[in-house]
VEXDREN-947977 format. One record per atom (N, C-alpha, C): residue in three letters; y, z, x; residue number from 1; atom name. Coordinates in pm, whole numbers. Example, Ala and Ser with C-alpha at 12.3 -4.5 7.8 and 13.67 -1.06 7.14 Angstrom:
2
@resn = ALA, c2 = -569, c3 = 780, c1 = 1319, resi = 1, name = N
@resn = ALA, c2 = -450, c3 = 780, c1 = 1230, resi = 1, name = CA
@resn = ALA, c2 = -330, c3 = 780, c1 = 1320, resi = 1, name = C
@resn = SER, c2 = -225, c3 = 708, c1 = 1285, resi = 2, name = N
@resn = SER, c2 = -106, c3 = 714, c1 = 1367, resi = 2, name = CA
@resn = SER, c2 = 3, c3 = 787, c1 = 1290, resi = 2, name = C
END
This chain:
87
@resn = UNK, c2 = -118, c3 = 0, c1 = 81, resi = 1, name = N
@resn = UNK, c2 = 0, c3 = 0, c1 = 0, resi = 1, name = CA
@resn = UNK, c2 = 126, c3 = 0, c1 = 87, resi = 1, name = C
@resn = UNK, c2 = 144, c3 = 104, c1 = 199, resi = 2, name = N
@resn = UNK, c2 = 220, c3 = 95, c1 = 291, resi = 2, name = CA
@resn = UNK, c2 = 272, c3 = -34, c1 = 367, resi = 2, name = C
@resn = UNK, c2 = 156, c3 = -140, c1 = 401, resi = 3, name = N
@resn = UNK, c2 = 132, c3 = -258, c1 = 451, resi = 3, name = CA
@resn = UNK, c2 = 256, c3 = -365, c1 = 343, resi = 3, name = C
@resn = UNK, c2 = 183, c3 = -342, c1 = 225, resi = 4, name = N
@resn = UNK, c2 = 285, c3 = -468, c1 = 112, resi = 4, name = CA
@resn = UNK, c2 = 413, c3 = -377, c1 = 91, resi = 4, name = C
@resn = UNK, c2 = 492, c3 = -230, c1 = 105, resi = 5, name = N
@resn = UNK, c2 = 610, c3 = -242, c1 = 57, resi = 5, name = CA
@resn = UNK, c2 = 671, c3 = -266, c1 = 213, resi = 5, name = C
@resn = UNK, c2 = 623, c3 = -280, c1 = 336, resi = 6, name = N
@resn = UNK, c2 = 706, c3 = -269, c1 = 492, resi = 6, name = CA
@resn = UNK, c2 = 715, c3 = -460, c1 = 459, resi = 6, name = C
@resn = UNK, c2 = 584, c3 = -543, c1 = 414, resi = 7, name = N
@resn = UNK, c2 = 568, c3 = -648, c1 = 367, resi = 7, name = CA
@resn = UNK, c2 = 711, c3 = -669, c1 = 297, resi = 7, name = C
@resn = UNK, c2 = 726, c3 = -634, c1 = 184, resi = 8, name = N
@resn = UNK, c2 = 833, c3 = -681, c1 = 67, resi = 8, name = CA
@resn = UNK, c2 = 936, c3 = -626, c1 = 165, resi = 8, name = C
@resn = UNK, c2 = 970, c3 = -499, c1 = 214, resi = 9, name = N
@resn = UNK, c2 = 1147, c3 = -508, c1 = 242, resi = 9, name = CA
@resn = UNK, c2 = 1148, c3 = -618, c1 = 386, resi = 9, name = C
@resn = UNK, c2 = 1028, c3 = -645, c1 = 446, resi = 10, name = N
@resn = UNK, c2 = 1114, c3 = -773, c1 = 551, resi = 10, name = CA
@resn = UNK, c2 = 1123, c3 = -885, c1 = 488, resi = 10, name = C
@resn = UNK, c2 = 1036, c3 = -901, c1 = 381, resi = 11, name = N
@resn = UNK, c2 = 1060, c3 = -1056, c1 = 305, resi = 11, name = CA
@resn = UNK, c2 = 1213, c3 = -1045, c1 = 205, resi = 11, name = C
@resn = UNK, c2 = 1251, c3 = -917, c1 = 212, resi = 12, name = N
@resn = UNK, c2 = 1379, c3 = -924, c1 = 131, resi = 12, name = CA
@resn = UNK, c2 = 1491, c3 = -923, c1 = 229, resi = 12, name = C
@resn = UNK, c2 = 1478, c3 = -882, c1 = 345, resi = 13, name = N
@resn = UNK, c2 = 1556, c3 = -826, c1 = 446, resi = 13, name = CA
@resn = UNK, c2 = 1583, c3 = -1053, c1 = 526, resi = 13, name = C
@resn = UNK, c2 = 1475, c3 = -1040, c1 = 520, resi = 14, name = N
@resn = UNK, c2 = 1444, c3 = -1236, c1 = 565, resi = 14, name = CA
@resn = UNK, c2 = 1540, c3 = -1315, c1 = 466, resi = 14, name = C
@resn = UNK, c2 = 1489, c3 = -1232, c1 = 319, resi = 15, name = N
@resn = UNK, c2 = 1593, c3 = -1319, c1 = 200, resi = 15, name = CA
@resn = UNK, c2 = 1743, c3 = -1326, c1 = 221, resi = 15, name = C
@resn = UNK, c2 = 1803, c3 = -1194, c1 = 273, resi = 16, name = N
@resn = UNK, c2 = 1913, c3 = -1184, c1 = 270, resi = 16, name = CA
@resn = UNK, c2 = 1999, c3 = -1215, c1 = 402, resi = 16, name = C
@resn = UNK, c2 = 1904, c3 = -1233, c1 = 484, resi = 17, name = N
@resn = UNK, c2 = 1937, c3 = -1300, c1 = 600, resi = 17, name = CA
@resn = UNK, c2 = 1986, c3 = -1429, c1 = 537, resi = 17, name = C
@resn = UNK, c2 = 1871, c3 = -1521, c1 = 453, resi = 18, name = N
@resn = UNK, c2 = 1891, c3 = -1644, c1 = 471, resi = 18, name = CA
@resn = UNK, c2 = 2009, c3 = -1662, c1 = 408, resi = 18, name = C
@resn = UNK, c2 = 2058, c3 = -1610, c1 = 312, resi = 19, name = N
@resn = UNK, c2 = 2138, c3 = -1604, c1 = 176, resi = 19, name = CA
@resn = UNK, c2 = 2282, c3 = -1624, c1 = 265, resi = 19, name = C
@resn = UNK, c2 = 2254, c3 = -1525, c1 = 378, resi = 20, name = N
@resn = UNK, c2 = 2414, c3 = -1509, c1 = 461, resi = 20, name = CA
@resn = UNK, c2 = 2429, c3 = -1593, c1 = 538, resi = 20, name = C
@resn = UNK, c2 = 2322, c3 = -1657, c1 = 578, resi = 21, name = N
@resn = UNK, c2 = 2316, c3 = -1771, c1 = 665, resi = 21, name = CA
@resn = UNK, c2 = 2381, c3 = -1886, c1 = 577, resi = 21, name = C
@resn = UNK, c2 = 2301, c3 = -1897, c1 = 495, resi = 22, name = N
@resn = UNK, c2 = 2312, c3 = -2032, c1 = 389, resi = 22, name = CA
@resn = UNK, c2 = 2497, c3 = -1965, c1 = 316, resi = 22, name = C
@resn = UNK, c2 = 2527, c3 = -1902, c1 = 321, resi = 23, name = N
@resn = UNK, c2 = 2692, c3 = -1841, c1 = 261, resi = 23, name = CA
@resn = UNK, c2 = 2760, c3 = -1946, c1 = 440, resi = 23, name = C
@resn = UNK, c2 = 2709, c3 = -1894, c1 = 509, resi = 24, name = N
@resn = UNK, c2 = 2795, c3 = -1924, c1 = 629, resi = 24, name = CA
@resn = UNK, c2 = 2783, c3 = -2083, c1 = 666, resi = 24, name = C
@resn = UNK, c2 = 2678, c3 = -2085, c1 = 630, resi = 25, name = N
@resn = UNK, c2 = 2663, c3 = -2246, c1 = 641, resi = 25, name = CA
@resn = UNK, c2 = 2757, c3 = -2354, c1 = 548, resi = 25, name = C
@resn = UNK, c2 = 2778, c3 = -2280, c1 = 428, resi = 26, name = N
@resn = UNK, c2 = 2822, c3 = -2345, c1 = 322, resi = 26, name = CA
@resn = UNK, c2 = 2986, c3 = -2373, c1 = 320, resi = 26, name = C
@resn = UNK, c2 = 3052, c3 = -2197, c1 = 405, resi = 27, name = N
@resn = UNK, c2 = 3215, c3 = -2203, c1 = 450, resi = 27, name = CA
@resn = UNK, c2 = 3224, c3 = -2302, c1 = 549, resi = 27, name = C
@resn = UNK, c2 = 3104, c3 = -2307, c1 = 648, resi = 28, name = N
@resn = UNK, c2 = 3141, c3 = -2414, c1 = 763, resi = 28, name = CA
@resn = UNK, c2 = 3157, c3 = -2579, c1 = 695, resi = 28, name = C
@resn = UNK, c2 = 3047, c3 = -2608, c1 = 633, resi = 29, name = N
@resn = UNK, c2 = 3073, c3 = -2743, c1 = 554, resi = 29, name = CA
@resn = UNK, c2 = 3221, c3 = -2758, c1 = 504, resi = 29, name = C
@resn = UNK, c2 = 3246, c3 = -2673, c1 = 424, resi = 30, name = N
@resn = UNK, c2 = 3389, c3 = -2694, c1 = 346, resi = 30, name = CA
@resn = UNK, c2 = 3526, c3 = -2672, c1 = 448, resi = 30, name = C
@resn = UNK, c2 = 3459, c3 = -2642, c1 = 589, resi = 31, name = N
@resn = UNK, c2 = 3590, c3 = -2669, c1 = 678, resi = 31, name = CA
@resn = UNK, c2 = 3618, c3 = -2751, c1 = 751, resi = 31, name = C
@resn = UNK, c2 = 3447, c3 = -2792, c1 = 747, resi = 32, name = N
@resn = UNK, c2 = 3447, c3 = -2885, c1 = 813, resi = 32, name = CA
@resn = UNK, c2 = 3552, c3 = -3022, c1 = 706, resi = 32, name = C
@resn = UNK, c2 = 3458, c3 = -3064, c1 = 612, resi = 33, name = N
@resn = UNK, c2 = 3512, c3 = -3105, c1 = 486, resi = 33, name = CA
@resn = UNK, c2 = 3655, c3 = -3159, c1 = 465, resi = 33, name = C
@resn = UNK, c2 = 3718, c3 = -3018, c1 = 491, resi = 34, name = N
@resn = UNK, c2 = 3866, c3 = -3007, c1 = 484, resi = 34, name = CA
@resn = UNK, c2 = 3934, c3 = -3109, c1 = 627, resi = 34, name = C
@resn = UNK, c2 = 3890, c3 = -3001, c1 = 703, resi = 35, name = N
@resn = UNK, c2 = 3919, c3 = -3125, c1 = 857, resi = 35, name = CA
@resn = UNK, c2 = 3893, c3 = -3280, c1 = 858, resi = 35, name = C
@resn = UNK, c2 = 3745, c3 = -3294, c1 = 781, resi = 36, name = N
@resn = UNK, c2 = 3767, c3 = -3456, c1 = 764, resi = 36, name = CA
@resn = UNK, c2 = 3833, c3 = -3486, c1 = 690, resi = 36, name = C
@resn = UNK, c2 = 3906, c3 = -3429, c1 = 594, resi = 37, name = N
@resn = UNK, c2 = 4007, c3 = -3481, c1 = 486, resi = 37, name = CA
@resn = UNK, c2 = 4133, c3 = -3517, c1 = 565, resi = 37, name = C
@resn = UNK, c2 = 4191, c3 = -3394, c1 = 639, resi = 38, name = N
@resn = UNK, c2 = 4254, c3 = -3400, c1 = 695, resi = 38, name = CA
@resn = UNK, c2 = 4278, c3 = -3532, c1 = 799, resi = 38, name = C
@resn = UNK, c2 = 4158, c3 = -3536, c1 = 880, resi = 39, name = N
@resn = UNK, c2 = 4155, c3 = -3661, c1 = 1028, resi = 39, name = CA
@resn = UNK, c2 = 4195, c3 = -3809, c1 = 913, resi = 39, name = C
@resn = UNK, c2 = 4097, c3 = -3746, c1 = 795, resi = 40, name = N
@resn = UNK, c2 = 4108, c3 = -3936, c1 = 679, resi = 40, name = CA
@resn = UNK, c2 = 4279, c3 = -3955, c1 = 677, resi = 40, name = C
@resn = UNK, c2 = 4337, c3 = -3880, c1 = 623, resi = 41, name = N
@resn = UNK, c2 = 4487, c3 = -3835, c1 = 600, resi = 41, name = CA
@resn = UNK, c2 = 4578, c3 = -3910, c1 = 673, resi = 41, name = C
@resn = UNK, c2 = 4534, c3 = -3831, c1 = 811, resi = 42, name = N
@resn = UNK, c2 = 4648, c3 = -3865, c1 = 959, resi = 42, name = CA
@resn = UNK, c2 = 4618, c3 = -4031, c1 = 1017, resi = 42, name = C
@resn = UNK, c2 = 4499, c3 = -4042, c1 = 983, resi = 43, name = N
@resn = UNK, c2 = 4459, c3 = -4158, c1 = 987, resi = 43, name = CA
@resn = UNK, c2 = 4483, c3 = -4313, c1 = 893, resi = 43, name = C
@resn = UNK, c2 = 4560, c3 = -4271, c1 = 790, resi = 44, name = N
@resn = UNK, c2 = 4540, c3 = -4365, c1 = 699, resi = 44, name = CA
@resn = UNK, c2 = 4717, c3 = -4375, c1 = 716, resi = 44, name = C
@resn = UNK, c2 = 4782, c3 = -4260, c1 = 733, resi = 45, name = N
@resn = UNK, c2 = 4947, c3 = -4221, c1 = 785, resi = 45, name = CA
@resn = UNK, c2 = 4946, c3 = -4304, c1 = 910, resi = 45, name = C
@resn = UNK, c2 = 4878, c3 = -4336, c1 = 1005, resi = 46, name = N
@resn = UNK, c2 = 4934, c3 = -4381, c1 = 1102, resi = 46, name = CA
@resn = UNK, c2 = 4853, c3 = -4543, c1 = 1075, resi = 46, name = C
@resn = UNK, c2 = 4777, c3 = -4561, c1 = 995, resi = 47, name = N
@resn = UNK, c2 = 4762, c3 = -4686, c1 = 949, resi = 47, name = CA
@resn = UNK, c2 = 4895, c3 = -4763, c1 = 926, resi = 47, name = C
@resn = UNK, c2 = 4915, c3 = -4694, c1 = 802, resi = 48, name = N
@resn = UNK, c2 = 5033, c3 = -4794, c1 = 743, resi = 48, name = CA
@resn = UNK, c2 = 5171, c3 = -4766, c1 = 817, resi = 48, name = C
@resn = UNK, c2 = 5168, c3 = -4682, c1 = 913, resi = 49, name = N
@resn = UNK, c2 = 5271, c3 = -4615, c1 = 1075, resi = 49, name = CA
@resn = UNK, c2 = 5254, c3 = -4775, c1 = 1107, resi = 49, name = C
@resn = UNK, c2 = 5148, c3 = -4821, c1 = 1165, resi = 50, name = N
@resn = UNK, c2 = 5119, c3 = -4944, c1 = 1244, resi = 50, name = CA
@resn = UNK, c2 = 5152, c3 = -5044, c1 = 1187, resi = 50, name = C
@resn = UNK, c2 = 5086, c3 = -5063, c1 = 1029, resi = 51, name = N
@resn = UNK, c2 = 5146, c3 = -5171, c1 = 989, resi = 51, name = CA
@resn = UNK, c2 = 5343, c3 = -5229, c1 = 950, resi = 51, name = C
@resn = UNK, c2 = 5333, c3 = -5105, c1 = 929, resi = 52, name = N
@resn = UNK, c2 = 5522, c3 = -5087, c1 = 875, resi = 52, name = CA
@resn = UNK, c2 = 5567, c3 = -5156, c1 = 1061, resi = 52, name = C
@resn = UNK, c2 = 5529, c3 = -5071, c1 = 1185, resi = 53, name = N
@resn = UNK, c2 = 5556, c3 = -5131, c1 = 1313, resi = 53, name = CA
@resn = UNK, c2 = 5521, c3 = -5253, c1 = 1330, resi = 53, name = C
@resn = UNK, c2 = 5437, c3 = -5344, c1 = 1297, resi = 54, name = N
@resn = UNK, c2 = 5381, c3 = -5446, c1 = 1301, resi = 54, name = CA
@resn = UNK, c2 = 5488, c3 = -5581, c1 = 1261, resi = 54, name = C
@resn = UNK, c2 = 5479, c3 = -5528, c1 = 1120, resi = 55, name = N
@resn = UNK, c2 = 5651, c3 = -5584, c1 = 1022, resi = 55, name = CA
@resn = UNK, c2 = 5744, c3 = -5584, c1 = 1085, resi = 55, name = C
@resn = UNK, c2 = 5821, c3 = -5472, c1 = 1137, resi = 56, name = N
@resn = UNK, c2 = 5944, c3 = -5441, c1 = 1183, resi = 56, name = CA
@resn = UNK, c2 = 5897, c3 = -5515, c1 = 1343, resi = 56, name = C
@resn = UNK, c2 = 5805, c3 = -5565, c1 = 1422, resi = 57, name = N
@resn = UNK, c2 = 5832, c3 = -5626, c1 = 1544, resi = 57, name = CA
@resn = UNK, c2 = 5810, c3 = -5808, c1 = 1512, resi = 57, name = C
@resn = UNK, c2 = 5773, c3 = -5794, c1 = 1374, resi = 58, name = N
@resn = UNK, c2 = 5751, c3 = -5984, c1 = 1325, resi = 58, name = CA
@resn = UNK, c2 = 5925, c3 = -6004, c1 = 1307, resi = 58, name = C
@resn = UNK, c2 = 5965, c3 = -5875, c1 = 1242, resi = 59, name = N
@resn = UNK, c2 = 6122, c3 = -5925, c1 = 1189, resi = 59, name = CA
@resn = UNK, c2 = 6191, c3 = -5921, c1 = 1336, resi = 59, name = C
@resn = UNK, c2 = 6147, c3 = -5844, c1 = 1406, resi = 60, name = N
@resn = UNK, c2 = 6282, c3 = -5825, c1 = 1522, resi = 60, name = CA
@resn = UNK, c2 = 6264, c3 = -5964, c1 = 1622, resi = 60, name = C
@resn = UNK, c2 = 6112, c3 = -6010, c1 = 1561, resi = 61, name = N
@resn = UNK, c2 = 6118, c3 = -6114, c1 = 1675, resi = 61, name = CA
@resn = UNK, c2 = 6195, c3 = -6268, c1 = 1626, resi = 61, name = C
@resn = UNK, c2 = 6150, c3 = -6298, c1 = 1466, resi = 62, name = N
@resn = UNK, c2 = 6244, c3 = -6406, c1 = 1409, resi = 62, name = CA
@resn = UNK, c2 = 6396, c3 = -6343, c1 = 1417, resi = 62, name = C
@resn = UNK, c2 = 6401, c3 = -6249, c1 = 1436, resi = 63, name = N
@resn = UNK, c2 = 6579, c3 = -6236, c1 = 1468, resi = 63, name = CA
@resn = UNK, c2 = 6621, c3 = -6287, c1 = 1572, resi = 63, name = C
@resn = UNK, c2 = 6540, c3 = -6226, c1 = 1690, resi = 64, name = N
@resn = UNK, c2 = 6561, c3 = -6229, c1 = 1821, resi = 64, name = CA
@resn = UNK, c2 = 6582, c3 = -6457, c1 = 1871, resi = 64, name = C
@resn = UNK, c2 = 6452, c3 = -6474, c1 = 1803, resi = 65, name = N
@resn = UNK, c2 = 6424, c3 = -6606, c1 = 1778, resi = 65, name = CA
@resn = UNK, c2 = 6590, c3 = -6678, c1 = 1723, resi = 65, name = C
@resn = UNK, c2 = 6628, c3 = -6664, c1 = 1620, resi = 66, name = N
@resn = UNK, c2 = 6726, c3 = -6690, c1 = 1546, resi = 66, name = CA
@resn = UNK, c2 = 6874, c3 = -6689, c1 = 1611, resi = 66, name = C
@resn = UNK, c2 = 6896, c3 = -6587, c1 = 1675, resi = 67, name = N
@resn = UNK, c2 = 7003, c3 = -6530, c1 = 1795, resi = 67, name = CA
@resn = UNK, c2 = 7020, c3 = -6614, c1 = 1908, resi = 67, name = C
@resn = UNK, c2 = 6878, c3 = -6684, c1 = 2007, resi = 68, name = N
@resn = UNK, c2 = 6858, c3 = -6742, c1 = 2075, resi = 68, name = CA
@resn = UNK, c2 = 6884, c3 = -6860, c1 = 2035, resi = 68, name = C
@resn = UNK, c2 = 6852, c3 = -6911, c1 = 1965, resi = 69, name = N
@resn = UNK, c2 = 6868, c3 = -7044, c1 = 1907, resi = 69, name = CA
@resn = UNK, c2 = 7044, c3 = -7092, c1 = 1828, resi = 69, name = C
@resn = UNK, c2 = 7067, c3 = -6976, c1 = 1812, resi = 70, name = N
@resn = UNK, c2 = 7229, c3 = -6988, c1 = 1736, resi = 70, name = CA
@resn = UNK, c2 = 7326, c3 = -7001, c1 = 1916, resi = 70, name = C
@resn = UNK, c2 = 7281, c3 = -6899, c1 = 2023, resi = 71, name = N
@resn = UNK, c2 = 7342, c3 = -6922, c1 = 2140, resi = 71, name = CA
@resn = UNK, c2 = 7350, c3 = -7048, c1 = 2239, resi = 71, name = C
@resn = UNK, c2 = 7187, c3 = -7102, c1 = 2238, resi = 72, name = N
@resn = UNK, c2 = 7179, c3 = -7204, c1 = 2266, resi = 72, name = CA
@resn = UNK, c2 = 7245, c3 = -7365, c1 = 2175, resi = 72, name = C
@resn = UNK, c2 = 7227, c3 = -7295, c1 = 2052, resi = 73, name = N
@resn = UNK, c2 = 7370, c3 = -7429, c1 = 1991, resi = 73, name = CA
@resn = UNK, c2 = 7508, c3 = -7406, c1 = 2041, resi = 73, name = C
@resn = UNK, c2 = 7540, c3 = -7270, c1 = 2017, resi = 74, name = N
@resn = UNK, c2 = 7702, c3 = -7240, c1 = 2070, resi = 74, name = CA
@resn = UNK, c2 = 7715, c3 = -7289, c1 = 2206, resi = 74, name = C
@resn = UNK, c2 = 7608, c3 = -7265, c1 = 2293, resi = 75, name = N
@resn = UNK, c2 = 7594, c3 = -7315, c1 = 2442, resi = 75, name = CA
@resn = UNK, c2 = 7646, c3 = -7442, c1 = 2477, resi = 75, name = C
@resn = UNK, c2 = 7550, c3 = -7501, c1 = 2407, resi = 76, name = N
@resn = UNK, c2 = 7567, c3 = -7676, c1 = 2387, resi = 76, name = CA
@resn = UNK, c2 = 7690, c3 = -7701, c1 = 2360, resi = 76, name = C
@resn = UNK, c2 = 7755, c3 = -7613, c1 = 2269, resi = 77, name = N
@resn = UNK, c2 = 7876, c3 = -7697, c1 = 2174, resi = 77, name = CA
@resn = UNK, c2 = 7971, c3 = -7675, c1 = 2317, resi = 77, name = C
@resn = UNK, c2 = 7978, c3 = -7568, c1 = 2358, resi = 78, name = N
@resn = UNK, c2 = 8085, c3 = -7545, c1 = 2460, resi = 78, name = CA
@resn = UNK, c2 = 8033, c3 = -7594, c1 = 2565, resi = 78, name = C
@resn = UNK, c2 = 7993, c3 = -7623, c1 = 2609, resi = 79, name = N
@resn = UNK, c2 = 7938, c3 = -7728, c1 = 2736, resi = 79, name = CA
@resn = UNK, c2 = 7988, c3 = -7852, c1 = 2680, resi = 79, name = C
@resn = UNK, c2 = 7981, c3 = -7916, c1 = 2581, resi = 80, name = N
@resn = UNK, c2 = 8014, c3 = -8029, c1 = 2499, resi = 80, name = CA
@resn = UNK, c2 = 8158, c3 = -8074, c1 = 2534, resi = 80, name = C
@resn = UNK, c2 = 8263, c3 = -7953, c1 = 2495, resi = 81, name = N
@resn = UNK, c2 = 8382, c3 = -7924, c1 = 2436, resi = 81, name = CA
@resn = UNK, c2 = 8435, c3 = -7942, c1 = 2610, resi = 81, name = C
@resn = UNK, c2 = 8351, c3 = -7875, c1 = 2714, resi = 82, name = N
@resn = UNK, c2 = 8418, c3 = -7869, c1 = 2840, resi = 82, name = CA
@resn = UNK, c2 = 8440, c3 = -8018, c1 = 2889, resi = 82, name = C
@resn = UNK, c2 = 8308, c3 = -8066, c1 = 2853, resi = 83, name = N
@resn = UNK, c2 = 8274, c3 = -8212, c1 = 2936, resi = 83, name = CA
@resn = UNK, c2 = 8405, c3 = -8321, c1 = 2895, resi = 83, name = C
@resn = UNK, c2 = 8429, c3 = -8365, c1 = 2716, resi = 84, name = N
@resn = UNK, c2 = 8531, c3 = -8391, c1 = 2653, resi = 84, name = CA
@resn = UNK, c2 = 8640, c3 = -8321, c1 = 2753, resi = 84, name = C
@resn = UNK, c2 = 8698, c3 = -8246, c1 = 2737, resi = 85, name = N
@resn = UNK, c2 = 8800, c3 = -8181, c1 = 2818, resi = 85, name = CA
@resn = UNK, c2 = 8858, c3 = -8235, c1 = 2941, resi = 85, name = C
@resn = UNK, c2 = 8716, c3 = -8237, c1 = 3030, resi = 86, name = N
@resn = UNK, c2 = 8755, c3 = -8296, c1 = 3156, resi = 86, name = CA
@resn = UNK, c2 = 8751, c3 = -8431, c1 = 3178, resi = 86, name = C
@resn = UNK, c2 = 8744, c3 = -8487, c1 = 3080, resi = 87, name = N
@resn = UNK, c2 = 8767, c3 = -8688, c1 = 3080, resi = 87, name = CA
@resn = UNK, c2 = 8857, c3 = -8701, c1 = 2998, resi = 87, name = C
END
């Protein structure tokens, strides 16, 4: 008789082990969880970070493009205007 109740309190003592284990296991998931929510988050923020940068270096470059090309006419014209000038 002695044998089955030393029996039952380690199989309960085992139970409640697992119970705290499986509790601790369960906070770690949900922080984990949280943290991948989080990494998805920062990640999807510096997505559209990149794309918005992406945009803003297509526009700066048809500007840049546009600028160059307006100088090189003004260029011309006054190179033009000099040549006239000196004949």
């Amino acid at each position: 008789m002695d044998a089955i109740k030393k029996k039952m309190v380690a199989m309960k003592m085992e139970k409640e082990n697992a119970l705290d284990r499986a509790e601790q296991l369960e906070q770690k998931l949900r922080e984990t969880e949280e943290a991948k929510a989080k990494i998805e988050d920062d990640y999807n923020s510096l997505q559209k970070k990149s794309i918005q940068t992406e945009n803003d270096l297509d526009n700066t470059q048809t500007q840049l493009q546009d600028v160059q090309a307006k100088y090189k006419r003004r260029k011309n014209k006054l190179l033009s205007m000099n040549k006239k000038s000196k004949v």
